[in-house]
Structures are given as C-alpha cells and as structure tokens.
N, C-alpha and C positions, 0 to 999 in steps of 0.2 A: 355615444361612443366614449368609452375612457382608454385613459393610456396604461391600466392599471398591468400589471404582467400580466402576459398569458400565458397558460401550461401549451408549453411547446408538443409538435409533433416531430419526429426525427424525421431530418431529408438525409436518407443515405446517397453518396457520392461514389458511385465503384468506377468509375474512369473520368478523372477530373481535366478539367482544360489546363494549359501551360500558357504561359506568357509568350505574346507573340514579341513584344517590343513595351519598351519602359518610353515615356512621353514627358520631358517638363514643361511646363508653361513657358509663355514668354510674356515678360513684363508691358502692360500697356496700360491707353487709359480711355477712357468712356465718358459718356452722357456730358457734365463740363470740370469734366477735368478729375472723373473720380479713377483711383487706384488701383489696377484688381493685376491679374494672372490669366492671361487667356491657355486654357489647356484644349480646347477643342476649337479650332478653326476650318477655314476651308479647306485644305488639304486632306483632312481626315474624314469631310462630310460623308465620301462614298467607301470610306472604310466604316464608319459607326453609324451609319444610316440605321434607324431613323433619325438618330439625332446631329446637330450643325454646328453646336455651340455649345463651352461648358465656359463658365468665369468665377475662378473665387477673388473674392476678396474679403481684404482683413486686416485691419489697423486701428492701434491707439491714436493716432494722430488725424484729429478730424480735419486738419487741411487735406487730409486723402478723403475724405468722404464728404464732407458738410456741402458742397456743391450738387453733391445727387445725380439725379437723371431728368434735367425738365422735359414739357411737351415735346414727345415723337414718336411718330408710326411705329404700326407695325401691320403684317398680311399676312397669310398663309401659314404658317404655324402658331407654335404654342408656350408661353415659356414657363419654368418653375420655377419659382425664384427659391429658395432654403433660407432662413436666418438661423443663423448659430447662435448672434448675438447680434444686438441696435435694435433699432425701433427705424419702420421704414413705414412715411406714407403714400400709399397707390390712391390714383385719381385717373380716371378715364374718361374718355369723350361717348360714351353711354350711359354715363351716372355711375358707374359705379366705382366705389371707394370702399379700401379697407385700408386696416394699419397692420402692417406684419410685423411680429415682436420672437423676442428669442423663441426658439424653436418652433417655428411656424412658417407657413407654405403659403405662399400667394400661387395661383394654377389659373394662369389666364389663357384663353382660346382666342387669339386676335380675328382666328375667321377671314371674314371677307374685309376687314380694316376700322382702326381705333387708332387713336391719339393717345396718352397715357404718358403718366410724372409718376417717380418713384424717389420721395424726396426726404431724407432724414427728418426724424421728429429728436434729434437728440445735438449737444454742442459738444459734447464730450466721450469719453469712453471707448470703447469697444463696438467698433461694428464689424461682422465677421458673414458674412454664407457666399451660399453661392447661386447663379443662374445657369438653368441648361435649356437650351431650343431645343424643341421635341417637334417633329415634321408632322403633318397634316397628311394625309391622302390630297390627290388631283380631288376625286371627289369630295371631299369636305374644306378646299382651300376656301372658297367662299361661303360659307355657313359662318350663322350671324353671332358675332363677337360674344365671348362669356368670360365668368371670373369666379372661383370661389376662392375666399379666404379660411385657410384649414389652420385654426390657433393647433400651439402645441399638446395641450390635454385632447385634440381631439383624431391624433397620428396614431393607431394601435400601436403596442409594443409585446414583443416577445422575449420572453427571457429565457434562456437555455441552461439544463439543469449544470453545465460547468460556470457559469453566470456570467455569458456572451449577454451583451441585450441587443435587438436589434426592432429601430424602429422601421415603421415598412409605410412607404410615403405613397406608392403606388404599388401593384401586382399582390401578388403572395408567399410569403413567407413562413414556413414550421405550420401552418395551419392557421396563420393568423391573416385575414385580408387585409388588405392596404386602403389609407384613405378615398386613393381613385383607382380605378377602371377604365383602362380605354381599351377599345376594341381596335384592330389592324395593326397599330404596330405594338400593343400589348404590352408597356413602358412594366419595368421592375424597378424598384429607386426605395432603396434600403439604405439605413444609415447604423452603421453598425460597429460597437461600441466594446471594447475588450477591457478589462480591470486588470488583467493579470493574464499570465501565460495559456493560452487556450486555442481551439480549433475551430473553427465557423465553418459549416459545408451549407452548398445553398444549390438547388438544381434550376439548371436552366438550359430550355429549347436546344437543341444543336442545333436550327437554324437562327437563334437569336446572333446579335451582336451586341458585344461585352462589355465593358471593362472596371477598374474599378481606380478611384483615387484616396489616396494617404491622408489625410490632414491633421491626423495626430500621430505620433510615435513610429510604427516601420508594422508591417508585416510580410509575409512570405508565400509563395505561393510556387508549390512542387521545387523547394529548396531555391529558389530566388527571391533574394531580398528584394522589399519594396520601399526605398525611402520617402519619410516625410516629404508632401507636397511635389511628387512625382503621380503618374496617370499607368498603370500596366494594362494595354491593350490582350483582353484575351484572346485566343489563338481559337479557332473555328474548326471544330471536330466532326465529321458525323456519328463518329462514335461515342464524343463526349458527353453527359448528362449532368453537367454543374462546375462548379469549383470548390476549392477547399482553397481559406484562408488561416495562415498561422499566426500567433502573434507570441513573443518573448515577453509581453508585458503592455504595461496600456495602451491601447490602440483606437484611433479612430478613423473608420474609411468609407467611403461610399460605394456601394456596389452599383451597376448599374445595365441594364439589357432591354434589348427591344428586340421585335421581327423586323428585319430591313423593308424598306416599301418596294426598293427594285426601280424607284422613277429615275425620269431626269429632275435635274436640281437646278434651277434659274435663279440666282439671287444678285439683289439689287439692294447691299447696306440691309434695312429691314425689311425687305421685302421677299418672301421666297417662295417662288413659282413654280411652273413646271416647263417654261418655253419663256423666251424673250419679250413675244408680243404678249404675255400676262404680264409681266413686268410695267412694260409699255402702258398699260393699262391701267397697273395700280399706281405708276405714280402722274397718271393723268388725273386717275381718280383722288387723289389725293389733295394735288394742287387746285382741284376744282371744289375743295371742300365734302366728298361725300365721304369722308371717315367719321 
C-alpha cells in the first residue's frame, strides 16, 4: 500500500444533502486528566448511529496530555483513534501493542472485552487527533477483541485534478479504497484536506448517517458556513446521493457516514450493549477478571 496520489475518478453530486444543525463540542476531560472536545455524545448516539462517540484533542501544553489514558475497559464496539500529530503508545490485555505516530490509525475491535493504555511516548510538543466509537452489530458485540495498527504511508490518498487531497481511512473515495472495510454498518472516514479555494463532492447512501467536522480553516456547504472546530450534522434525504464541500482557502475537515444499525443502545461508561442485562454481564465479567 502507498500513500502516493491516486488518479482520481469523479463522484458527480446532482442533489447534494444540506445541513441539518451545526454542533460544537463541549470542553471536557478523560483517562487521568487528559484534555480533549467531546463533539459526539449521548444525546446524538441515535441521531449518528452507528457511531457514539467523537473526541478531539489538541495541545502544546503536555500538562493536557502527558497523563494519557491508563488501564481500562472496553465491550462492544470499536474505536479509531486518528493522530494528527504526538506519538501514542497502545497496550492491551491480549498482547497486543502498537505506537501511533503523526498521521496514523490505531482500529481496535474491543469485541467481547479487553483492558488497554493509550499512553504518550513524548514530553513535549504537539499532540493533536481524534477518537470516534464505531458500534458493533448485536451479533458481533462479543467476537474476540482485535487491533490493527495502520502507520501513515499506509492510508491511500487521493488527489483531485483542482488539488483537493483526500485521505480515505475507511470506505471509498474517487476510486481510491480505504485502509478498512467493515461490513454492516459500512463506516466512510475521509480526511480531507483543501490548499486553496476549491470544491470536494463525495457520494454517499441516502440511508447512511453523516456528518462532517472542521479542524482547519471554515468550509461551506449549500452556502452555510462551517466554522473551525464546529461538527455539521448532515440532513437525511432520500433523494440525496452525497455532499459537496466548499472551501475559500485552506481547509481541513473530516467527512464521515455509516448505515445506522436500527438497535437499542445500553451503555455503561465503556461499555455498549444492546439491553441492560449485557451490561450487567460485562461488568461482572470484568470485575471477575475475564477481559
């Protein structure tokens, strides 16, 4: 796999979605005592289903990160962590360990339950990305724990002939597939990157669920601005076949869509189920040691 451009194919967009509602985060903090931006909480879980959870973070100031994330659970879904920037190391209660470094993907499948630290390997600097909960199916909540680590050279990349680039973390994009594949709820997780004034069109399901977040510079979408480090929930058509993104100048945003799974949602802190008495279970199963 290289990251090297790929000759794009055009996704025409002839009825694009509209913004349902603009989202900002609210300031909070994690693991012990690290810094971030919760932009996906509970409240949205059965609007953006399949996903639960989105958190950036991002600061010079390693009193906001140098603490990390020590040992703790997790059941039933999936999470993707993104580095923009830092050096993070993964360690989990199945052996397995990686290091995610600027522009690389940790994609771990908690399954039926794992322990796991996600803990700075740096004193200084910049540490920057972000983590999103991607839901599981009922039937795959307990299927046995995985991990890959996806380094930056190994994310395709698309470049488009006005010179959008756009890396493509999952799904597919202009022709170019994405590092993962899931089947059922079909995640798209684009990272997509503008130099200069330009358009970005990208098709996507009209049964999927959308949105997309700012983290550089503003762009627009059917003439609503989107500012820096705000979330625009797209608007659910069945007539729609994609979006179009604008930008006035350099821009960096995450695009992002799944199929909804349609479940109930039981969550317990880390844990996320489909009924109370799973819950019940995993944190028996937990404190009894079989994670």
């Amino acid at each position: 796999m290289t990251t090297a451009p790929t000759p794009s194919e055009p996704e025409a967009v002839t009825h694009p979605r509209k913004i349902e509602r603009l989202v900002t985060g609210m300031p909070t903090s994690d693991g012990a005592g690290v810094k971030l931006t919760r932009v996906i909480s509970g409240n949205l879980q059965k609007r953006l289903d399949p996903y639960l959870m989105l958190d950036a973070f991002g600061s010079d100031d390693p009193d906001d990160y140098i603490a990390g994330f020590p040992n703790h659970p997790h059941r039933g879904f999936e999470t993707v962590t993104y580095m923009i920037a830092g050096r993070m190391r993964h360690n989990d209660s199945h052996g397995h360990e990686g290091l995610l470094q600027n522009g690389g993907v940790q994609w771990m499948t908690a399954g039926r339950g794992l322990v796991h630290s996600e803990l700075p390997e740096q004193e200084e600097g910049r540490m920057e990305g972000f983590q999103l909960w991607l839901n599981l199916p009922a039937r795959d909540k307990l299927i046995e724990p995985s991990y890959r680590d996806i380094q930056s050279r190994d994310i395709p990349e698309a470049r488009l002939d006005n010179g959008v680039r756009v890396r493509v973390v999952a799904g597919r994009s202009h022709g170019v597939e994405g590092a993962m594949q899931r089947p059922v709820t079909e995640p798209l997780y684009l990272d997509v990157h503008f130099d200069t004034a330009a358009s970005f069109s990208q098709r996507l399901p009209a049964t999927a669920n959308a949105f997309i977040y700012v983290y550089r510079g503003s762009v627009s979408i059917g003439g609503q601005n989107v500012p820096v480090k705000h979330m625009a929930i797209l608007g659910n058509d069945a007539q729609a076949d994609g979006v179009v993104l604008e930008s006035q100048g350099p821009a960096s945003v995450l695009l992002i869509a799944g199929q909804p799974l349609g479940e109930p949602i039981a969550q317990y802190g880390p844990f996320v189920m489909n009924t109370q008495q799973e819950l019940i279970q995993a944190v028996t199963d937990f404190q009894a040691g079989r994670f």
